[in-house]
Backbone as a ProteinNet text record, in pm:
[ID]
protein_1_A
[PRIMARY]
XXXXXXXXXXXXXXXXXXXXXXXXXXXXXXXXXXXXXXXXXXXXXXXXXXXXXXXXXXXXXXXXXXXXXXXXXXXXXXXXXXXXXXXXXXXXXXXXXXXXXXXXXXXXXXXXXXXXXXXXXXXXXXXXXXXXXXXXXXXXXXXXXXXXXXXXXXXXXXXXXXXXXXXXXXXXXXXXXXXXXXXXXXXXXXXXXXXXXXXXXXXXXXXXXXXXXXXXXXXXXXXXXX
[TERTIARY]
-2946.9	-2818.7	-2706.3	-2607.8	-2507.2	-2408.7	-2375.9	-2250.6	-2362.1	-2447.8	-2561.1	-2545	-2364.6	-2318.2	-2258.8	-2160.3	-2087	-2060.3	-1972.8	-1946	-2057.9	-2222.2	-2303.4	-2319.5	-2291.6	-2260.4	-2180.4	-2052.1	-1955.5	-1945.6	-2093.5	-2113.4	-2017.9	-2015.1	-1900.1	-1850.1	-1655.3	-1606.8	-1448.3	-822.3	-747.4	-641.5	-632	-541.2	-439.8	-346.9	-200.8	-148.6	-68.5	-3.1	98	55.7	140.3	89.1	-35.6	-64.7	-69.5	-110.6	-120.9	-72.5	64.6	157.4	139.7	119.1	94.5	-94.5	-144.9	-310.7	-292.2	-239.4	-254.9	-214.7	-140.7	-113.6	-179	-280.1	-358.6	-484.4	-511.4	-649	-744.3	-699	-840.4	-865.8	-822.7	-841.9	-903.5	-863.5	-897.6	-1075.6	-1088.6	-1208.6	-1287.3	-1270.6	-1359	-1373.3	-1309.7	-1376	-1419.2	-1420.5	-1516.1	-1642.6	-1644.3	-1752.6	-1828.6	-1781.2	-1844	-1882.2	-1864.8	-1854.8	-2020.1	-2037	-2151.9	-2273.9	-2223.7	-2379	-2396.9	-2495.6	-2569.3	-2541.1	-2516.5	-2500.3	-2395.9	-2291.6	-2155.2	-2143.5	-2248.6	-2211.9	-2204.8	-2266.5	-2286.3	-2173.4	-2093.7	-2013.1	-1851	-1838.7	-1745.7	-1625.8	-1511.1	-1426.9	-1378.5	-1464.3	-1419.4	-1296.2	-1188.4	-1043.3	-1004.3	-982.3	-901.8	-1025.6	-1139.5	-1183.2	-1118.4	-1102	-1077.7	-927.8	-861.7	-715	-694	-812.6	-722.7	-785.3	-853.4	-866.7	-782.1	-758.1	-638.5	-495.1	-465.5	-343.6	-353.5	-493.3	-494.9	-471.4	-520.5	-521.3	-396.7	-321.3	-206.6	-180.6	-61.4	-37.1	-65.7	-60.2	-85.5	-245.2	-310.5	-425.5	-512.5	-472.9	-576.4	-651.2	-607.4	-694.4	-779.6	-766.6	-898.6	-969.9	-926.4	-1023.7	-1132.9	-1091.1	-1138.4	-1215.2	-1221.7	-1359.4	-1396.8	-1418.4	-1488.5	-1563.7	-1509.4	-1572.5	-1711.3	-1648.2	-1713.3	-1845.2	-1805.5	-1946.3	-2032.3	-2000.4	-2058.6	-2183.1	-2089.4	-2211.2	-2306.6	-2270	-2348.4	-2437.8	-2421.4	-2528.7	-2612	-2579.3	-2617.3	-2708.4	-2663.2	-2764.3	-2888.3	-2896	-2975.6	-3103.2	-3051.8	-3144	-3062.2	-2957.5	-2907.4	-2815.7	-2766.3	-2638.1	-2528.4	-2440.9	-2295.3	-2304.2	-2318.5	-2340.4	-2174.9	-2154.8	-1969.1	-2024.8	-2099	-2117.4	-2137.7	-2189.5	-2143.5	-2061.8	-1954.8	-1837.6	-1765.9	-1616.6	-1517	-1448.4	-1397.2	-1321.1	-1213.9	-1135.2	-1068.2	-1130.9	-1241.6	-1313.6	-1388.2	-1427.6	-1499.2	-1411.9	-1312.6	-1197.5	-1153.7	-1161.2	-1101.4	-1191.5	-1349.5	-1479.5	-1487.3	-1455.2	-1491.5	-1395.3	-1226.2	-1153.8	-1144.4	-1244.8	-1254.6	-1347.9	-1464.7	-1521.8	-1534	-1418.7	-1341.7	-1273.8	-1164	-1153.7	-1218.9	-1329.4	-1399	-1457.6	-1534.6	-1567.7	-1462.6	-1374.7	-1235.2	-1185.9	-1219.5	-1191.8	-1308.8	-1444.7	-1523.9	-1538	-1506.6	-1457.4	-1403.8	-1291.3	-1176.6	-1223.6	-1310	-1350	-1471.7	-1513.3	-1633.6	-1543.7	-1433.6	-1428.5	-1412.3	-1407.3	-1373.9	-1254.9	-1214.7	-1024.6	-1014.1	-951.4	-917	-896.6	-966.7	-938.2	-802.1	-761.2	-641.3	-637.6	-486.6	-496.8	-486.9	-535.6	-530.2	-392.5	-362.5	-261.4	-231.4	-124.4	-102.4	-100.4	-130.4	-125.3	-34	100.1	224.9	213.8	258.8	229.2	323.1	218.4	263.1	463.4	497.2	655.1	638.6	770.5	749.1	831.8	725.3	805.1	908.1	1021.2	1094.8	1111.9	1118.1	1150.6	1259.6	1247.8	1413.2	1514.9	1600.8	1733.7	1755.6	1694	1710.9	1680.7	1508.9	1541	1618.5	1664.8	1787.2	1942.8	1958.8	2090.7	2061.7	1918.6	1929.4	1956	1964.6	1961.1	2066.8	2205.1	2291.1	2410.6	2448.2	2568.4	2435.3	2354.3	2207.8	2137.9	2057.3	1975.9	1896	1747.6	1668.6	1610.9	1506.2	1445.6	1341.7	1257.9	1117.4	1085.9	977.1	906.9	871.8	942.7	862.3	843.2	749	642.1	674.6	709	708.1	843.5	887.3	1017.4	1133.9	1249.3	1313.1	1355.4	1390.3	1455.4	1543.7	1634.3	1735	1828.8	1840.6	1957.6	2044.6	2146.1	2269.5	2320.1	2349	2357.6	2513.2	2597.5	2731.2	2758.4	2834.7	2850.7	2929.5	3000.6	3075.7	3003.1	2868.2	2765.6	2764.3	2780	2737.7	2649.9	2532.9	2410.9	2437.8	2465.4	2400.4	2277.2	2219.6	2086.5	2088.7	2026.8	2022.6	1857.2	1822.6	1716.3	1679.2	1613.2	1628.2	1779	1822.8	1992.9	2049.1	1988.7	2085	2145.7	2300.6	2310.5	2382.2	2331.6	2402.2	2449.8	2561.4	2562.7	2559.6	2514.9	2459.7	2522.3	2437.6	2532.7	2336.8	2387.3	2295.2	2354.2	2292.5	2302.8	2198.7	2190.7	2129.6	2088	1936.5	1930.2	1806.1	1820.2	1696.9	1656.4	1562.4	1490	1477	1583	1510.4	1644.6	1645.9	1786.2	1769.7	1834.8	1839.6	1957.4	1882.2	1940	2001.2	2144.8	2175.2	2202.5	2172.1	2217.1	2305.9	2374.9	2407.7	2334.2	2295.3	2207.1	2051	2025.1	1900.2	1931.7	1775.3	1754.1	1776.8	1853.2	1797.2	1662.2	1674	1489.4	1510.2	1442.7	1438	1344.9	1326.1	1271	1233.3	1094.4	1122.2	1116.7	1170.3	1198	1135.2	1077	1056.9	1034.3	1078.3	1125.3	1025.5	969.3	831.6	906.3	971.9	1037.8	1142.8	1104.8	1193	1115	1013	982.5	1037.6	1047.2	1086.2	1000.7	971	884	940.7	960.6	1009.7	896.5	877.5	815.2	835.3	779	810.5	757.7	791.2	686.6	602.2	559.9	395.7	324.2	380.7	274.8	301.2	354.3	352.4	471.9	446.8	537.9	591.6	670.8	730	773.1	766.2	754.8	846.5	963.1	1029.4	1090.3	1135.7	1205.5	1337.1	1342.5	1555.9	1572.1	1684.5	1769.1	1923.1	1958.9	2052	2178.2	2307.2	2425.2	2374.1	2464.3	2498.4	2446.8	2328.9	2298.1	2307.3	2281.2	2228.6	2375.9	2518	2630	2603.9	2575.3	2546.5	2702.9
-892.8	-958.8	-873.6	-891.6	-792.3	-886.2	-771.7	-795.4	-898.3	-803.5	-837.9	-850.6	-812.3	-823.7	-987.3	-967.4	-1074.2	-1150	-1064.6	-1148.1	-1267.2	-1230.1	-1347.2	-1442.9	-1368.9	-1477.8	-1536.3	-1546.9	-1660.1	-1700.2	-1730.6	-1784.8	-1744.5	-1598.2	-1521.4	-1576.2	-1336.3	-1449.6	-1451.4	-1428.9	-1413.9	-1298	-1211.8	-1079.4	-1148.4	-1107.4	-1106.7	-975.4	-999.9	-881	-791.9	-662.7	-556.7	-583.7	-601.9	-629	-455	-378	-193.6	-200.3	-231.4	-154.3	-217.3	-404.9	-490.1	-439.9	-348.7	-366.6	-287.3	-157.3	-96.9	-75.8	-194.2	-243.3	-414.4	-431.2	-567.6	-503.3	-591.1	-554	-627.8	-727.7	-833.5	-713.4	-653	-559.4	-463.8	-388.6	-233.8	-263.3	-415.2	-434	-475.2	-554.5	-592.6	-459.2	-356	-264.7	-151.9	-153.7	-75.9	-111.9	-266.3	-325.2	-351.4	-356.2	-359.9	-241	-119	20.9	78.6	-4.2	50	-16.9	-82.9	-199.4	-125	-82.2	26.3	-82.4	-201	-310.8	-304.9	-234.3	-199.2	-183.3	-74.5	-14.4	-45.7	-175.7	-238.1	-344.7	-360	-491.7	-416.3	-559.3	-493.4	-455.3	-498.6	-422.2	-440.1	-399.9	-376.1	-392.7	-321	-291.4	-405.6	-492.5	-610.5	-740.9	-709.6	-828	-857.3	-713.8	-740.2	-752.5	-700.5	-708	-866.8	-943.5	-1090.3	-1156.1	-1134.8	-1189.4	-1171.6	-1028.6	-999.5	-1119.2	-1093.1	-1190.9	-1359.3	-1358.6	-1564	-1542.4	-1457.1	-1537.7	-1495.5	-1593.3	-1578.9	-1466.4	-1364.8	-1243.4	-1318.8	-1468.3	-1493.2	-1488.8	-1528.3	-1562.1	-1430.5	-1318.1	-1186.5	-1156.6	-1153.5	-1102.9	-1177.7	-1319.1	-1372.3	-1360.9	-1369.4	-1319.8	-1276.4	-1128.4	-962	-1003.7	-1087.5	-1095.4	-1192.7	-1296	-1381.6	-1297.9	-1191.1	-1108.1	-1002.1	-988.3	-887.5	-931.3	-1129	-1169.2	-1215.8	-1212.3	-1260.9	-1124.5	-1024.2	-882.9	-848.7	-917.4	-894.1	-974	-1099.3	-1202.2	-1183.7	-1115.6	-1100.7	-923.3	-839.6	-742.5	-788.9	-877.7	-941.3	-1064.8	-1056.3	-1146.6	-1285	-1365	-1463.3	-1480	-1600.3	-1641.9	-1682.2	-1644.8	-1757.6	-1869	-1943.3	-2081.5	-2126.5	-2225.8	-2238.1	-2325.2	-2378.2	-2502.5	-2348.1	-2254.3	-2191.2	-2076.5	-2116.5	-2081.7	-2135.5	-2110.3	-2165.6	-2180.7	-2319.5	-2419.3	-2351.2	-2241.7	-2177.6	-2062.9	-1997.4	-1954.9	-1998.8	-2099.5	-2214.9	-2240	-2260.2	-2286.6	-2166.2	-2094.5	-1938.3	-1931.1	-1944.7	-1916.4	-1983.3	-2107.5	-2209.7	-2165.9	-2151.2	-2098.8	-1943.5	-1897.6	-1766.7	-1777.2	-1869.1	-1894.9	-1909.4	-2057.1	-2057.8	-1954.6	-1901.9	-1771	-1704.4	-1673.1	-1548.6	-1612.8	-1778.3	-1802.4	-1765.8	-1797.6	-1791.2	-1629.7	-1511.2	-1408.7	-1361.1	-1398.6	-1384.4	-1404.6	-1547.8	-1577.2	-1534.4	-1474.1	-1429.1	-1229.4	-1212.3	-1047.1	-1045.3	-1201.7	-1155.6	-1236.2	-1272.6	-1297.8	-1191.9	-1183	-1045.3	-1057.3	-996.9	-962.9	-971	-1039.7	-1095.3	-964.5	-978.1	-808.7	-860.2	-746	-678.5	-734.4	-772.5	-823.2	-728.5	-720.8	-608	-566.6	-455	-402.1	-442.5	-510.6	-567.3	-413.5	-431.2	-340.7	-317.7	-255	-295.3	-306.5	-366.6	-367.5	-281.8	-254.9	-168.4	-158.8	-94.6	-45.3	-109.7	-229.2	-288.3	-143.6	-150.8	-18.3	-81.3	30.8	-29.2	76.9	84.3	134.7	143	224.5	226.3	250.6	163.3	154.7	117.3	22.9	-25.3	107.8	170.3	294.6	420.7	409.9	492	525.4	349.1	313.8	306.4	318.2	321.7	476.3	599.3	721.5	746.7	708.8	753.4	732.6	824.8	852.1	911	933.2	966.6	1087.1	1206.6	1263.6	1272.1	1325.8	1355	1492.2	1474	1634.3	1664.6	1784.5	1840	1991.6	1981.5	2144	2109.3	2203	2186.3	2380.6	2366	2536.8	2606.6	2518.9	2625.7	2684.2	2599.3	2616.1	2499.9	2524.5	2392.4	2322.5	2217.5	2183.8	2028.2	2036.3	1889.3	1911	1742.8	1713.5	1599.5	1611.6	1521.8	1428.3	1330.8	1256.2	1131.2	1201.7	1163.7	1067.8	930.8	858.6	877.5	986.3	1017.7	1104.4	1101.2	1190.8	1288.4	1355.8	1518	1477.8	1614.2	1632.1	1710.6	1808.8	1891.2	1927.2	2045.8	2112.5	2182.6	2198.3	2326.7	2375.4	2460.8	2526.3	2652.8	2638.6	2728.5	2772.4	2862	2847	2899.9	2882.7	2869.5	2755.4	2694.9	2614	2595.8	2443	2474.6	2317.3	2337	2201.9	2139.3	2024.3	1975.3	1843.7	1783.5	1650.3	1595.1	1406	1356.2	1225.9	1165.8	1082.9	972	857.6	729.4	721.8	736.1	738.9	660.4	504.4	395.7	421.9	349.8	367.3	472.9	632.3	738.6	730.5	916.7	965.1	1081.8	1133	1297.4	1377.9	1484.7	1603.3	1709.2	1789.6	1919.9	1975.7	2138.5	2270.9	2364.2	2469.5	2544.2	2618.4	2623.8	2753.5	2669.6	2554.3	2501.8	2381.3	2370.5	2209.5	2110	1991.4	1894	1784	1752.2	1701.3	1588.3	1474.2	1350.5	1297.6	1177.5	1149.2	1001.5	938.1	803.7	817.3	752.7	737.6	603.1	623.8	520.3	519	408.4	429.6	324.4	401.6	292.6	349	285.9	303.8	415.1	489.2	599.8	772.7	673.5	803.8	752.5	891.6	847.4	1019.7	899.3	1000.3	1020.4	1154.2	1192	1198.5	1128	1196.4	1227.1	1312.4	1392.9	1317.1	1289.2	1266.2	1341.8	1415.4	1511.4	1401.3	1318.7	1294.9	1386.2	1455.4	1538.1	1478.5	1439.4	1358.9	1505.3	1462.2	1517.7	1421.6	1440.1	1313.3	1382.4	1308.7	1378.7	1266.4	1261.5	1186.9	1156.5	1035.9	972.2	1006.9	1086.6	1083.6	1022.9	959.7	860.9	961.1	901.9	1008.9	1156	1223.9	1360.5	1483.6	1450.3	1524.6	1655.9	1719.5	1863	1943.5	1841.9	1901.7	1938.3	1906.9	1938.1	1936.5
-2018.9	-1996.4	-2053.1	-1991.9	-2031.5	-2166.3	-2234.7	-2354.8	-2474.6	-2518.1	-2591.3	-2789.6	-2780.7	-2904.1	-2930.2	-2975	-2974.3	-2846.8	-2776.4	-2625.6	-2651.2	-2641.2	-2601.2	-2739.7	-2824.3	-2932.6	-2945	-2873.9	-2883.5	-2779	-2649.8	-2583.2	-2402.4	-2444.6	-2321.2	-2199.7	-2091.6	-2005.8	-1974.6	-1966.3	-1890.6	-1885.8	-1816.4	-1778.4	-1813.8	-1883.8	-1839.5	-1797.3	-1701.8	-1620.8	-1712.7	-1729.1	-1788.4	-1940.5	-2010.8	-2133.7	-2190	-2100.8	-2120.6	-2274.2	-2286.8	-2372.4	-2516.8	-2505.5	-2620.9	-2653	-2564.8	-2610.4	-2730.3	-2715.6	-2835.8	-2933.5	-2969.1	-3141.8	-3148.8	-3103.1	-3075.1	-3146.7	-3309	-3368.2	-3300.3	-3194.1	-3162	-3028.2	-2963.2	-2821.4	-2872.2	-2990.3	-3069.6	-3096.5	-3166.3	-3210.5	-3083.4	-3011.3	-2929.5	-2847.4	-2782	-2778.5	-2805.3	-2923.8	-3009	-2972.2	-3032.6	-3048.1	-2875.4	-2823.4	-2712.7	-2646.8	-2693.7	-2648.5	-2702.7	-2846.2	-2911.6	-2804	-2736.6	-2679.6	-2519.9	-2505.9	-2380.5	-2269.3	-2277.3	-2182.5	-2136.1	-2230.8	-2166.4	-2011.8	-2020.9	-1925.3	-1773.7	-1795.7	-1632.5	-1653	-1736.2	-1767.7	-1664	-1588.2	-1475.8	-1537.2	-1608.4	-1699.1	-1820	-1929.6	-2076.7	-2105.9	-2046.2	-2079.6	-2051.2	-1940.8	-1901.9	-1974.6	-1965.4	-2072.2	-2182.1	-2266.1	-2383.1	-2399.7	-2309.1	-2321.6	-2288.4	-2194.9	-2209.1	-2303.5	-2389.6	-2503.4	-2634.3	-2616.5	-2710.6	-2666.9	-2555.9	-2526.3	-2521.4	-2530	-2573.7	-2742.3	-2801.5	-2922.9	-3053	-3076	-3160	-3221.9	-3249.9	-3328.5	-3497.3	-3511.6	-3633.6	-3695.7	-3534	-3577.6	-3560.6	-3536.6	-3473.8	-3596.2	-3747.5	-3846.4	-3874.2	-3858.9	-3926.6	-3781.2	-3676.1	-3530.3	-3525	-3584.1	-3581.1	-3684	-3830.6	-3887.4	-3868.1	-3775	-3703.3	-3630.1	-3559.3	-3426.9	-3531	-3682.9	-3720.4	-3770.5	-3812.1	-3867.9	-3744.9	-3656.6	-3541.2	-3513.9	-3462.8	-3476.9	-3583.2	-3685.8	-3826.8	-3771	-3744.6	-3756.2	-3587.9	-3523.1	-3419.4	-3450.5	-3498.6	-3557.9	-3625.1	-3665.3	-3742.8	-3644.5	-3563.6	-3459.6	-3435.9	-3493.5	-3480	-3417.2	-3443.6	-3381.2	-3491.1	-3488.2	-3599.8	-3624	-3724.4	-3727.3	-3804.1	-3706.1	-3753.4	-3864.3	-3900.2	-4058.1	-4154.2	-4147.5	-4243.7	-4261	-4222.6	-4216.1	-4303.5	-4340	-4409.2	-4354.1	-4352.5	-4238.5	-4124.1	-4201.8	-4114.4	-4002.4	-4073.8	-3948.9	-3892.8	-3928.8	-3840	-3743.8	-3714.5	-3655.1	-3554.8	-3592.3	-3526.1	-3448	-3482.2	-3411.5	-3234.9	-3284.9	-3205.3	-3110.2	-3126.3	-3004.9	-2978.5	-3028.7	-3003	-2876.5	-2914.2	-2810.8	-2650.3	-2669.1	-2535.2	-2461.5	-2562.6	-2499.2	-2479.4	-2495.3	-2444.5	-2294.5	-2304.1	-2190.7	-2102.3	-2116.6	-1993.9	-1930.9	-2016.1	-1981.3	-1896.9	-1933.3	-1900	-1728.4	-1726.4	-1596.8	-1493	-1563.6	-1488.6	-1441.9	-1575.2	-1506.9	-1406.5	-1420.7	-1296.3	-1160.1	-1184.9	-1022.2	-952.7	-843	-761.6	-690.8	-738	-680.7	-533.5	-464.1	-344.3	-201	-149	-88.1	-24	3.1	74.5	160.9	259.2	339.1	435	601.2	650.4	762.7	723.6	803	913.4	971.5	1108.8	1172.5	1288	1384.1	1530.8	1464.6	1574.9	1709.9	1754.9	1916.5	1993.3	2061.6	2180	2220.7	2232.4	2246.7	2396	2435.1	2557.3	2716.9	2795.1	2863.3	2967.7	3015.3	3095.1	3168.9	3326.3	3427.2	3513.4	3615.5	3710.2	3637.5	3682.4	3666.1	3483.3	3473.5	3308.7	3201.5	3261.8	3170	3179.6	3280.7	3296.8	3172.7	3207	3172.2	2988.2	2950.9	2794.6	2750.3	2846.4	2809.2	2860.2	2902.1	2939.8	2765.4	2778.5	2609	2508.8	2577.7	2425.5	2469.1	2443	2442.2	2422	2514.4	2512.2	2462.9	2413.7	2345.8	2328.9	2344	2300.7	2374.8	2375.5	2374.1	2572.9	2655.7	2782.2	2803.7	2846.3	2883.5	2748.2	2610.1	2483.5	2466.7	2541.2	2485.3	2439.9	2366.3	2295.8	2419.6	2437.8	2539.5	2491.6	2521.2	2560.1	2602.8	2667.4	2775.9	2722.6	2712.2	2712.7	2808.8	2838.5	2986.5	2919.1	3001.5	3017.6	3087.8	3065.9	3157.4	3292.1	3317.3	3416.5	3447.4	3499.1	3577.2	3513.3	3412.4	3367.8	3311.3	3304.3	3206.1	3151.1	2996.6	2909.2	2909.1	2956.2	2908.5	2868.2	2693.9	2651.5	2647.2	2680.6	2684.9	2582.3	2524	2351.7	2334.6	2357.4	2351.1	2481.5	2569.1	2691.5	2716.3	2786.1	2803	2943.8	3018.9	3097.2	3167.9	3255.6	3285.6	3440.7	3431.7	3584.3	3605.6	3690.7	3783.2	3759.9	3736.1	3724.3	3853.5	3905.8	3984.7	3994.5	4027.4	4039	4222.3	4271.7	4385.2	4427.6	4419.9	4461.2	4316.9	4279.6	4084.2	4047.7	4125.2	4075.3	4013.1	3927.6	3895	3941.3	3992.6	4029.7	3962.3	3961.2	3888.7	3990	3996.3	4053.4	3953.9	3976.6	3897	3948.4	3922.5	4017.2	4034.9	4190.1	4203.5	4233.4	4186	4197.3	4318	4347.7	4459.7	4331.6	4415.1	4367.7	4361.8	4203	4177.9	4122.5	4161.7	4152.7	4096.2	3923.6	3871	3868.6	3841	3829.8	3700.6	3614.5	3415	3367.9	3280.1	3186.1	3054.8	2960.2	2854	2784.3	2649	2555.8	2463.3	2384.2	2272.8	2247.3	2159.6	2156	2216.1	2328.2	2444.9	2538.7	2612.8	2747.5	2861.5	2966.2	3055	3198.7	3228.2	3391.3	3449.2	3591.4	3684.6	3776.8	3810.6	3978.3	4085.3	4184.2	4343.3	4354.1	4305	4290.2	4177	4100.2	3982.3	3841.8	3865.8	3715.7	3618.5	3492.7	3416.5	3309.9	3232.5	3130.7	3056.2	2908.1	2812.8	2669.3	2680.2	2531.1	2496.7	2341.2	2258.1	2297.8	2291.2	2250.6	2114.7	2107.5	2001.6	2052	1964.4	1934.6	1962.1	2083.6	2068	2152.3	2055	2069.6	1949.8	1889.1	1766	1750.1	1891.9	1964.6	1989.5	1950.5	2027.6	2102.9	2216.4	2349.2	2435.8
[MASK]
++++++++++++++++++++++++++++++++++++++++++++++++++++++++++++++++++++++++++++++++++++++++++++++++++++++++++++++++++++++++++++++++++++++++++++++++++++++++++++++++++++++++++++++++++++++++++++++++++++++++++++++++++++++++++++++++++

């Protein structure tokens, strides 16, 4: 059986939160683990430190010295094959004994419950997507940005039809237009190419009428001075 010193002689068995700092000027914490350190039973006992620290914090800063030799005749008489007998005691540690007791049942208690697991991480839901026209109209005054064929890329989208594209540091500027749920793009010098868009949070994805998408970030505004 575990705690084969005292603990089971005063019949073994409460934390207070943040005790760390009051344990180590506490003679009833210093002694009990000592004393519990010498017993090989220790070692399976689930935690020494907060046992003994809530025993240190039940019992009065008045009452800790006569405690600690309540605790000390207890191991005596327990080295010896016995148990403490409070009738021969002197009335005041007879007294100390007996609620030393309780307290210990009560800490005792409290170190074998098992701490309440964790509650588990909600798991955010899915970013609601929006298409056509609606994800359009959330990227117009805002830019888009990321890596396309390995290189930097973002576009700026003006409410009076201009686009900003800068392309690692080329920059250049185009005409964006609204044509059925698509948006289309002109360049100078290029065809125009027509996207359907949709927007899952702060992505947003082009696709082509071939099927091939392109997928880059909203950033908020104009960050890119574009």
């Amino acid at each position: 059986m575990q705690m084969q010193r005292w603990v089971l002689a005063l019949a073994a068995g409460v934390l207070a939160v943040g005790l760390s700092a009051t344990a180590g000027a506490n003679e009833v914490v210093e002694y009990c683990q000592t004393s519990i350190g010498k017993d090989p039973a220790a070692k399976t006992f689930p935690d020494v430190p907060k046992f003994c620290g809530c025993i240190g914090e039940k019992v009065a800063a008045a009452d800790r010295s006569l405690t600690v030799t309540v605790m000390k005749a207890s191991d005596e008489a327990r080295a010896k094959g016995g148990r403490l007998d409070p009738a021969t005691l002197p009335p005041e540690q007879a007294k100390a004994l007996e609620g030393l007791r309780g307290v210990v049942q009560g800490c005792m208690q409290l170190v074998m419950t098992p701490a309440p697991a964790p509650a588990p991480t909600p798991v955010p839901a899915p970013a609601a997507k929006v298409t056509g026209i609606a994800a359009w109209s959330q990227l117009i005054g805002n830019t888009v940005a990321g890596k396309i064929d390995g290189k930097d890329y973002a576009e700026f989208y003006l409410a009076d039809g201009t686009v900003k594209t800068m392309e690692d540091s080329v920059l250049t500027t185009g005409k964006w237009s609204v044509e059925g749920d698509q948006v289309c793009f002109v360049y100078p010098k290029e065809d125009k190419a027509c996207f359907a868009v949709e927007v899952a949070g702060d992505d947003v994805t082009f696709t082509e009428k071939s099927g091939t998408g392109i997928r880059l970030k909203i950033l908020k505004g104009n960050p890119r001075n574009l």
